[in-house]
C-alpha positions, 0 to 999 in steps of 0.5 A: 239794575242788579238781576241777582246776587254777586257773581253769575249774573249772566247765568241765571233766566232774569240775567239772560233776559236782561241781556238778551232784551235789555232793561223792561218798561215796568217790573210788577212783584206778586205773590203766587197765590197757588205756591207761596212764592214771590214772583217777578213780572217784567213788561217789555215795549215789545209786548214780550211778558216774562215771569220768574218764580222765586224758588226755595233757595232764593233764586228767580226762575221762569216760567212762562217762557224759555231761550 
């Protein structure tokens, strides 16, 4: 599974989680209906839920959670 662009995988917030948690049981894209966005929502056997925000530049951010 590739979490983002060439280079700097590591250094973004779906790179961090895939590290730190490994890959997750299921990944469900959306549409933010209040921003336009598109949106990741990745499920862990653990219960643990993240959800990253793509922002204008393309790239994913999270927004339900912090390391």
């Amino acid at each position: 599974m590739i979490v983002e662009g060439s280079g700097g995988r590591w250094n973004t917030d779906r790179g961090k989680t895939y590290i730190i948690n490994g890959e997750p049981i299921s990944i469900r894209t959306e549409i933010n209906p209040q921003t336009n966005n598109m949106r990741e929502i990745w499920n862990y056997q653990s219960g643990r839920i993240y959800v990253f925000e793509q922002n204008s530049f393309g790239r994913y951010y999270m927004i339900n959670d912090g390391f």
